[in-house]
Every structure is written in C-alpha cells, then in structure tokens.
KEKE-3310 file (N, C-alpha, C; in steps of 0.2 Angstrom, whole numbers, plus 5000, padded with zeros to 4 digits):
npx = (4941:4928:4921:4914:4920:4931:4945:4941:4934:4922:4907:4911:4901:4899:4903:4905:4916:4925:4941:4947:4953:4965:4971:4971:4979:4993:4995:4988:4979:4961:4958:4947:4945:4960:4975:4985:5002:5005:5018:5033:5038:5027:5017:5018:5013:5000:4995:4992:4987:4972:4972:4969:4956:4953:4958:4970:4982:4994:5008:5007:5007:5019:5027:5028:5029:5043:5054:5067:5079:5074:5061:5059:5064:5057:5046:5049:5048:5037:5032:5038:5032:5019:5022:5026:5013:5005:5011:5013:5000:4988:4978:4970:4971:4969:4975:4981:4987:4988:4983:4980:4970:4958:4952:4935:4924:4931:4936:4938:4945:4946:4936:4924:4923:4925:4912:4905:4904:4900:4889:4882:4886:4878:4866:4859:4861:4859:4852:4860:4874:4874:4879:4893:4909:4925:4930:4945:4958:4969:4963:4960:4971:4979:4989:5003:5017:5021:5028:5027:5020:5010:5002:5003:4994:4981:4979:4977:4966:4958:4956:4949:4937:4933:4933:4924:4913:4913:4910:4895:4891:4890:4880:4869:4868:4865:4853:4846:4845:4855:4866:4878:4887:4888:4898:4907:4910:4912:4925:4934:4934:4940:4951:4959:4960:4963:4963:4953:4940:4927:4926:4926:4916:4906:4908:4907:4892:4886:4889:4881:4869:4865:4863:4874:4881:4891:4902:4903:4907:4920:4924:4927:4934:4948:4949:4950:4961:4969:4971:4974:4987:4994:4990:4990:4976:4958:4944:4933:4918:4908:4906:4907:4894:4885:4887:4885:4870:4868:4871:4864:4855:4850:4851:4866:4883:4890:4904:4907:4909:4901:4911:4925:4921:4924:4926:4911:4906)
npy = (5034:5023:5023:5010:5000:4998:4994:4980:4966:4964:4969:4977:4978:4992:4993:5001:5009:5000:4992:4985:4971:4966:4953:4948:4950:4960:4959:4972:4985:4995:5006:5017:5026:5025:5018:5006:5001:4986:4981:4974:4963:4957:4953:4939:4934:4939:4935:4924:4918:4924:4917:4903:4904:4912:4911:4904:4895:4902:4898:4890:4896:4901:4892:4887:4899:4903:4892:4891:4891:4886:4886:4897:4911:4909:4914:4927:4930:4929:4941:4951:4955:4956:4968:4978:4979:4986:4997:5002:5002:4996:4989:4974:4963:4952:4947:4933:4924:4911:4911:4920:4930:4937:4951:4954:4960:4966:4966:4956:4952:4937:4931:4937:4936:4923:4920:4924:4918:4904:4906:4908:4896:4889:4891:4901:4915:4934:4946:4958:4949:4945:4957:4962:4969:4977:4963:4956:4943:4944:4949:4936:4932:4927:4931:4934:4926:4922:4909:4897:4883:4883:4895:4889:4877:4883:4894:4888:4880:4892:4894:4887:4888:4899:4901:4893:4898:4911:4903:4899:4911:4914:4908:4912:4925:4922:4916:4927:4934:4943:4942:4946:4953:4939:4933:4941:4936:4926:4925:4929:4920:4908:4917:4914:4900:4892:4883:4876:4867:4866:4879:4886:4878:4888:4898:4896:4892:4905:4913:4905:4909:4919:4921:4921:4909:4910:4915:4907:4895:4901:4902:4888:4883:4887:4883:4872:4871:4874:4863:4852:4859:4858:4846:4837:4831:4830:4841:4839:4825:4831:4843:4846:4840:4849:4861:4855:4853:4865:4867:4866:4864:4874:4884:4883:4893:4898:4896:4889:4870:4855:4846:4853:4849:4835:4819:4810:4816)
npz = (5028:5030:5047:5053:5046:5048:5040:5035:5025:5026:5035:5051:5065:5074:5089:5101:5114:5110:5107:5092:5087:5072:5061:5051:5036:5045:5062:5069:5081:5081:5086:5094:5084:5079:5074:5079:5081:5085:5094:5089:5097:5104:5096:5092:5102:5106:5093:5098:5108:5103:5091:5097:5102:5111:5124:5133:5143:5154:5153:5144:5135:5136:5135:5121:5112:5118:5115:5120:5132:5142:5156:5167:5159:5148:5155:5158:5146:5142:5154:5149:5134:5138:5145:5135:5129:5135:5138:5124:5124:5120:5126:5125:5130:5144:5160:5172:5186:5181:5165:5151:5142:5129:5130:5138:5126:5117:5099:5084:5072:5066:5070:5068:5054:5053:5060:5051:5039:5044:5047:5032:5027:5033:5031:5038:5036:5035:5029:5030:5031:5016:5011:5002:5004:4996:4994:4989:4984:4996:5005:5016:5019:5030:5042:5034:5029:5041:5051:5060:5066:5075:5068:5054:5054:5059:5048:5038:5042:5044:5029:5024:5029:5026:5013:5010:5014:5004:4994:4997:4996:4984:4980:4989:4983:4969:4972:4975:4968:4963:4953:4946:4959:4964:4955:4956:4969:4966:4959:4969:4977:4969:4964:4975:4977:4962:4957:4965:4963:4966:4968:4956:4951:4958:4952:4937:4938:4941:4928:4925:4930:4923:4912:4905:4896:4886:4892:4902:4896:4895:4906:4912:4899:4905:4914:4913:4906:4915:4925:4917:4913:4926:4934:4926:4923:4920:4922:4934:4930:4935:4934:4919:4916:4920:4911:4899:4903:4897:4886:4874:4856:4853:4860:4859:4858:4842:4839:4849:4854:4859:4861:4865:4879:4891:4885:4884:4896)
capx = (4938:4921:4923:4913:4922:4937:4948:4938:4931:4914:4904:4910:4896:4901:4905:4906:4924:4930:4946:4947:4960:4966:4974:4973:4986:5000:4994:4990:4974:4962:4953:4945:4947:4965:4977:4988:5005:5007:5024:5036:5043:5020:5014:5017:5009:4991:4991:4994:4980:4968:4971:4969:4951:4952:4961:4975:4987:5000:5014:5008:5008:5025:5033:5026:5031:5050:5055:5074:5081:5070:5057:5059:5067:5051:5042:5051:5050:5030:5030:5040:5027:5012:5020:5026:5007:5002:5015:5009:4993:4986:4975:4965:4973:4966:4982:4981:4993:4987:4980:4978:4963:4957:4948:4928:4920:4937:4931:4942:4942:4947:4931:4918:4924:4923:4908:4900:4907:4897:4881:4882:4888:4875:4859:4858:4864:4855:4852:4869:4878:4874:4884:4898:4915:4929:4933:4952:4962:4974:4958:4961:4978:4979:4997:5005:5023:5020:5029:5027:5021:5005:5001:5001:4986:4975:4977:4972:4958:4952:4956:4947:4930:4933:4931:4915:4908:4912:4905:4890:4886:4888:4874:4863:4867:4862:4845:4843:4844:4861:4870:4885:4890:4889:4902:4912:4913:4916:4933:4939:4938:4945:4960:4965:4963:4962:4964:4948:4935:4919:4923:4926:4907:4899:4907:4899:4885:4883:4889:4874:4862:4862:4864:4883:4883:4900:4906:4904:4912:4926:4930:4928:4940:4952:4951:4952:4969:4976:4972:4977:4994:4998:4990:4988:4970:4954:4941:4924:4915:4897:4907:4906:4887:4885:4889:4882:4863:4866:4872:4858:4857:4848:4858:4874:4886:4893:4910:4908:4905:4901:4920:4926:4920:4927:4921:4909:4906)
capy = (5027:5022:5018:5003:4994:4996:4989:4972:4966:4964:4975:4973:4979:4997:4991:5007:5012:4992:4990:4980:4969:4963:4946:4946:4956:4961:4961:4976:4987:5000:5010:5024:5029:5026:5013:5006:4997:4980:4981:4968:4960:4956:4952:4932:4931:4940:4930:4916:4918:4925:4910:4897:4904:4917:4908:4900:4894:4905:4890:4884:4901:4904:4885:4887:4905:4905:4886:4891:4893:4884:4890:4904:4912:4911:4917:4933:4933:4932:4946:4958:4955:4961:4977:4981:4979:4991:5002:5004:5008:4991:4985:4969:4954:4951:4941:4931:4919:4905:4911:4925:4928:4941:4956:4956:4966:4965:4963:4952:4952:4932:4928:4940:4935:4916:4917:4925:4909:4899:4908:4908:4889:4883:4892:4905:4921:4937:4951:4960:4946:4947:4965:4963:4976:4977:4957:4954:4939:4946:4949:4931:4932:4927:4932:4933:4927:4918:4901:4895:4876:4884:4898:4887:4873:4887:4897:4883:4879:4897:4896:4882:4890:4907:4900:4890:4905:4915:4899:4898:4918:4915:4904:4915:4930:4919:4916:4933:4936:4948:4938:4948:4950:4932:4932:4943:4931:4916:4925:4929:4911:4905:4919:4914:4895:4894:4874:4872:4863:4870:4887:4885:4878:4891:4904:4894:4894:4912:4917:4903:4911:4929:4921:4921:4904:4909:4917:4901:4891:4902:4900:4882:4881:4891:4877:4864:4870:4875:4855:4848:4858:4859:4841:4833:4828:4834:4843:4832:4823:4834:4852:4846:4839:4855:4864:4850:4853:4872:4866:4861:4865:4882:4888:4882:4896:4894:4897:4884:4864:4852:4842:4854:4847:4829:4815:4805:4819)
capz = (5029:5035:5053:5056:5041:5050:5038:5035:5019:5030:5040:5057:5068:5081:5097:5105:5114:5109:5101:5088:5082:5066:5062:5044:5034:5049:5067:5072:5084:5080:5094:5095:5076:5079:5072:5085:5078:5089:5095:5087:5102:5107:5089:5091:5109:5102:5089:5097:5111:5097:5088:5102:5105:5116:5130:5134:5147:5152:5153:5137:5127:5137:5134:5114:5110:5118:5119:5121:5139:5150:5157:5171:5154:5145:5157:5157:5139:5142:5155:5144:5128:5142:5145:5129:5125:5141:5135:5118:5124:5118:5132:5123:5136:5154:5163:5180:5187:5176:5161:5148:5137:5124:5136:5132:5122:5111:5093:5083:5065:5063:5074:5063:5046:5054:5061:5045:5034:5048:5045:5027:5028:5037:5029:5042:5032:5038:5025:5029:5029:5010:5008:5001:5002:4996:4994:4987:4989:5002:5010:5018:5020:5039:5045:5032:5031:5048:5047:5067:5067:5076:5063:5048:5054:5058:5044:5031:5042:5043:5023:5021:5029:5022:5007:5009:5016:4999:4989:4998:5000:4979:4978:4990:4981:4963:4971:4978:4959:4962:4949:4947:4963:4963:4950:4961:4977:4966:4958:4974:4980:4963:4964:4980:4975:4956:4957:4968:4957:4968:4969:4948:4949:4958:4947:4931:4941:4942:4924:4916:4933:4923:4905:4900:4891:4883:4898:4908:4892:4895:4913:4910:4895:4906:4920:4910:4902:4921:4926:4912:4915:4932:4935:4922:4924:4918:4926:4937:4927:4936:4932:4913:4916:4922:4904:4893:4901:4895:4878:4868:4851:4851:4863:4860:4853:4835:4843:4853:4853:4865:4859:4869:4884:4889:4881:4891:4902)
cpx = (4932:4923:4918:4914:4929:4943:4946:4934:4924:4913:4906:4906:4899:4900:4909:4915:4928:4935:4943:4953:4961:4970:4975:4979:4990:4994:4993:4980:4971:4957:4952:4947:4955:4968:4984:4995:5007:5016:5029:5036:5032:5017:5011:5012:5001:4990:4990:4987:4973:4966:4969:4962:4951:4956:4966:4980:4994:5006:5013:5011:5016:5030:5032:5030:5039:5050:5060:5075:5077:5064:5054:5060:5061:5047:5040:5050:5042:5028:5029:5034:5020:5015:5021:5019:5003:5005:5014:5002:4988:4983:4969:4968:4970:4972:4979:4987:4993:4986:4981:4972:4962:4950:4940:4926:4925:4934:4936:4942:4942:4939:4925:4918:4923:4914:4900:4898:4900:4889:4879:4881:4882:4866:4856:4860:4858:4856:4858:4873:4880:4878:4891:4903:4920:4933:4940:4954:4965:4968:4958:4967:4977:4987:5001:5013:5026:5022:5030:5020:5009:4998:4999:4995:4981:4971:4975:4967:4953:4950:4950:4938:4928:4929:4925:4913:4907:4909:4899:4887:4888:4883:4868:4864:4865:4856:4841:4841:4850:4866:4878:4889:4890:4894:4907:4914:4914:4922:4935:4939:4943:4951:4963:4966:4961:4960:4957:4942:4928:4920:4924:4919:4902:4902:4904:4894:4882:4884:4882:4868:4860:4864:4867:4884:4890:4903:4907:4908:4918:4931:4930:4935:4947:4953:4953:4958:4972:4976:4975:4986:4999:4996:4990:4981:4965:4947:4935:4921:4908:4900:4905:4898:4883:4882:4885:4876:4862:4867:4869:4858:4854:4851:4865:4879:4889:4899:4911:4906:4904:4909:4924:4927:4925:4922:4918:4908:4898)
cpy = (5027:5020:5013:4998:4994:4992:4981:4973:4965:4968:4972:4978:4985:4992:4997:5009:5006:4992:4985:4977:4965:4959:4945:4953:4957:4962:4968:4980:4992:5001:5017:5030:5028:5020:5013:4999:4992:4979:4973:4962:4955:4952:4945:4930:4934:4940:4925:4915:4920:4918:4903:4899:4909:4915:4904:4900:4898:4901:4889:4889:4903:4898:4886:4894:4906:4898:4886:4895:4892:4887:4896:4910:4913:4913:4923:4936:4936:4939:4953:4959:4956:4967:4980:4984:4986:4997:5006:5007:5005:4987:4980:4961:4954:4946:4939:4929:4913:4908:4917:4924:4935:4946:4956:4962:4968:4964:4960:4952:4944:4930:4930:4938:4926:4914:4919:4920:4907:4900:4907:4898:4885:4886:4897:4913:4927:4942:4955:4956:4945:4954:4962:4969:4972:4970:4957:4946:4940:4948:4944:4928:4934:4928:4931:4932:4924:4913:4894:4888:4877:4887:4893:4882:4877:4892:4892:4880:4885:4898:4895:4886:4897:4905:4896:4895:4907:4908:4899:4907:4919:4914:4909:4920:4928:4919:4922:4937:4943:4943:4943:4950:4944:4930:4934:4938:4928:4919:4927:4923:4909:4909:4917:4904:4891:4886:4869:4872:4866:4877:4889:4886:4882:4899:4903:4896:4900:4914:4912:4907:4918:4926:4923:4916:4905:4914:4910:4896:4892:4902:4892:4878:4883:4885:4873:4865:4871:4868:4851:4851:4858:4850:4837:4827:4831:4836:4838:4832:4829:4841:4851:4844:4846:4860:4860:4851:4859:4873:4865:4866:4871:4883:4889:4889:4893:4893:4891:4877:4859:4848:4845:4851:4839:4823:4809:4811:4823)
cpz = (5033:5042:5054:5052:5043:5050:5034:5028:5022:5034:5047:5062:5074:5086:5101:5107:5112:5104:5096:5085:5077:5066:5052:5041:5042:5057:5070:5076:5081:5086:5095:5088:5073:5078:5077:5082:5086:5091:5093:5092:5108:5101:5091:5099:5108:5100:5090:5102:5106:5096:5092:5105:5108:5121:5131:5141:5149:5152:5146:5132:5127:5135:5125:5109:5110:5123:5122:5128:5145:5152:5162:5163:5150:5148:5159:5153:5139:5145:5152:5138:5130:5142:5140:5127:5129:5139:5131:5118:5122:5124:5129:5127:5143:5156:5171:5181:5181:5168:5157:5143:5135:5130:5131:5133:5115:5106:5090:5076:5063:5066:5069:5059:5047:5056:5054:5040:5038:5046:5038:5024:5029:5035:5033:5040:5033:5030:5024:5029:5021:5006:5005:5001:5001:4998:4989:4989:4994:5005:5017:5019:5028:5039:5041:5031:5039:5047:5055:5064:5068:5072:5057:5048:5056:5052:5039:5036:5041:5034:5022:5021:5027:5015:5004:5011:5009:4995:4990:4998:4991:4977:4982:4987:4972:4965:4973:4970:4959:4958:4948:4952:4966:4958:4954:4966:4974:4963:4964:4974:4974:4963:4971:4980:4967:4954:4959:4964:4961:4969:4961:4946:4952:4957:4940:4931:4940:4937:4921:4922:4928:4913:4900:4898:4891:4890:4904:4903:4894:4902:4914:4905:4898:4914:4920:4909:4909:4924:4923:4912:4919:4935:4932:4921:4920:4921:4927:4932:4928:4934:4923:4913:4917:4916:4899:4894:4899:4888:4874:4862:4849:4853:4862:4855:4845:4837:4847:4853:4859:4865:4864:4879:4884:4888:4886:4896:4901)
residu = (UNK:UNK:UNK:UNK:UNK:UNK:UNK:UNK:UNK:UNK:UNK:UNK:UNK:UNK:UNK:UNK:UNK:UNK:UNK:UNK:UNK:UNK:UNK:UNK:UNK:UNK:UNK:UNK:UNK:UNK:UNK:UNK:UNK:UNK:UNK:UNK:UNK:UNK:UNK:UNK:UNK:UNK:UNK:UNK:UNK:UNK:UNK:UNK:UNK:UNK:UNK:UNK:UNK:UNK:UNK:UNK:UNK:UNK:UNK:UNK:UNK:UNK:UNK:UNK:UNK:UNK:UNK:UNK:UNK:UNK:UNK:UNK:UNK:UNK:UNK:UNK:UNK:UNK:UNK:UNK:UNK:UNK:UNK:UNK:UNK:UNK:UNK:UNK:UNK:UNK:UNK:UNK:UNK:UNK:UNK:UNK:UNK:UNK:UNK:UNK:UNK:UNK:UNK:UNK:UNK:UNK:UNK:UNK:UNK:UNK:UNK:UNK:UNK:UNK:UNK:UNK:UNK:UNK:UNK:UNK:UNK:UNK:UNK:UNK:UNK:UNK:UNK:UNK:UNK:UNK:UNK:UNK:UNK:UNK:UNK:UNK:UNK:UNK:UNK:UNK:UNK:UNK:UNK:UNK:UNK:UNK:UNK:UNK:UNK:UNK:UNK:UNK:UNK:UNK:UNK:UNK:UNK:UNK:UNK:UNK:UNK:UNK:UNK:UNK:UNK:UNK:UNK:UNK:UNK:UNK:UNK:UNK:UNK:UNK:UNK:UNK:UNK:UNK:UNK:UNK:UNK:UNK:UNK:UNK:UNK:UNK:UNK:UNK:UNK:UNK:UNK:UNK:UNK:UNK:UNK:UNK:UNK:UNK:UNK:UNK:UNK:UNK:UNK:UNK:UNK:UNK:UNK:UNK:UNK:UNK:UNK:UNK:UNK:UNK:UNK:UNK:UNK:UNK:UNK:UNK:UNK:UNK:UNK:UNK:UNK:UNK:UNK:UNK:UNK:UNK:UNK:UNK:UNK:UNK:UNK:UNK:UNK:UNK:UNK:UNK:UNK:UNK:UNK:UNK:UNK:UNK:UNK:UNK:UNK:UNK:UNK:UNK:UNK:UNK:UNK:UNK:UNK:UNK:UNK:UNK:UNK:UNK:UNK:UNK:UNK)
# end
C-alpha cells in the first residue's frame, strides 16, 4: 500500500509520526505504517467525539453513549473506553475533568474527504484535489451498520456533501478536458444514489463533454425506466432539455428519437 493514501479514496497528505484515523468503513487507526484495531468496547466513544467536531463534553459524551444506570455508571463506562484506548496503543484523545477532544496533529479521514467536498463545492479546488484514487461506493460508507440516533443525522449529512463534492469535481474535471474520469466520479455518486437527478446530469454531462451522444441516450433511458419504476414519475423537465439541445437532426442517432424523451420536455 502506498503510505500517504492510507486507505482513503484521496490523497491524505504525510503528517509525519500522526496517527490517523478512519471513520469510514469500521473504526479503526493507522500510525506509523501500522494498523491499529480500535478495541470494541472504545469504538462508539471515537466516533462519537470525531463526529461532534473534535470536541465534546465529557458528561455529554458519557450521558449519550451509556444512558442506562445513572450516571456515576456512565462515567465509569467512559473511564474504561479511555484505557482501553491507552492500552491498545491508541493515543488520539486528550481528556481532562470536563472535556475530551481529538489530540492535534491527529488526521482524521472524515475531516479531509470533508473538507475536500468543501473546496471542490465552493470553486476552490487545488490541482490535487482533482486526482482521483480508487473511488467505490463503500468508499462513503460512514460507519457502517451504525444505527445510534447520533450516527445516522451525520452520516446523511456527510453523504449529502460527499456527493456534491463528487458532482462538482465531475464538472471541473469536464472543463479540464479529463472527460472520462468525469464519467468515473459521476457513476460513483449515481451508484451510491442511483435516484439522485443531478448526479444522473453531470454524468450526461460528461458522456455528451467527450462526444457519446448514444452513451448519454443510454443512461438517460436507463433513469427514466428506474423513475418511472420505483416512483412513478418521469425524470426533470431541464435533464430532457438537456438531451433535446444535443438531438438535432445531424446528429441524432438512427437508433434513437427524440419520442424517446418526454413529451413537452
């Protein structure tokens, strides 16, 4: 394995002796080339700080994590889930009386791959954030299997920005003129949400930027049949406008008609 891919579908940057820890796919550290399995009984309290930013209250993380038996009882259940971690060999928390927090210089994989989205997102994308590795859908598999109250509103918000990240790092990779891996990022977002109507159009997008007409026909007529049978609806009136201004009468495949499209669109 390369070390500064450390696992991640992105380049996370050396930071010298700094753990790093992983939040997508299972919990677990790597540090100093070595992969460090997260002790069960610690798992939910370092992703639960992770998740909360970096910081949190120890009361809260201890009243949230182990609501059963009062709270001296959780507070215990806290202590134990620090040594375990000291035990293991896993030194990424800082504790006081009040508080616990992610130790800096810690790398974090939910944080990188976030703030890459944000960069991407917002028109600020640096030349390597344009690299692409090894993108999959379970690549965005935050904790999987995780079903705490806490875990599930963060993960569909991180989905949600994951996935504009990958629709937005399609389009600059169409203007950069890398058209096919612009085809790449937009099937991931579509495999991991097959339903969602803009990461459908900026996989169009990408097969008419590199002049696949009938390849953009065909993931078109392949969305329309999955709306039409899972919702019974038919796909945005602008993703068929979209198609219709590539349709014109030179171009248009013999294989193919505008009828196709929906009528009025």
């Amino acid at each position: 394995m390369h070390a500064p891919f450390l696992e991640s579908p992105i380049l996370i940057p050396a930071q010298g002796s700094a753990p790093t820890l992983h939040l997508f796919g299972h919990p677990r550290v790597v540090h100093a080339g070595r992969r460090l399995e997260v002790p069960e009984g610690s798992k939910r309290l370092l992703a639960f700080v992770a998740l909360n930013g970096g910081w949190v209250e120890r009361r809260h993380a201890a009243g949230t994590l182990w609501p059963e038996g009062g709270d001296l009882r959780a507070a215990g259940n806290l202590r134990s889930a620090l040594w375990r971690l000291k035990a293991a060999g896993i030194d990424v928390l800082d504790s006081d009386k009040c508080s616990l927090s992610v130790r800096e210089h810690t790398v974090v994989d939910l944080y990188v791959l976030c703030d890459w989205a944000g960069r991407l997102i917002a028109g600020t994308a640096t030349t390597a954030d344009l690299c692409t590795f090894r993108w999959r859908a379970d690549a965005l598999d935050l904790l999987p299997g995780w079903y705490d109250d806490w875990v599930l509103i963060e993960r569909e918000r991180i989905r949600q920005r994951l996935l504009h990240g990958l629709e937005a790092l399609s389009r600059h990779l169409v203007r950069a003129g890398r058209c096919a891996e612009a085809v790449e990022s937009a099937m991931v977002a579509v495999g991991v949400e097959p339903l969602r109507e803009s990461a459908q159009r900026v996989l169009i997008e990408a097969h008419l930027a590199e002049g696949n007409l009938v390849e953009a026909l065909r993931s078109y007529d392949a969305y329309r049949g999955l709306t039409s049978r899972e919702l019974g609806v038919e796909p945005g009136r602008e993703l068929a406008r979209l198609l219709h201004a590539h349709c014109d009468p030179g171009r248009r495949p013999a294989a193919r008609t505008p009828d196709r499209l929906p009528a009025g669109g």
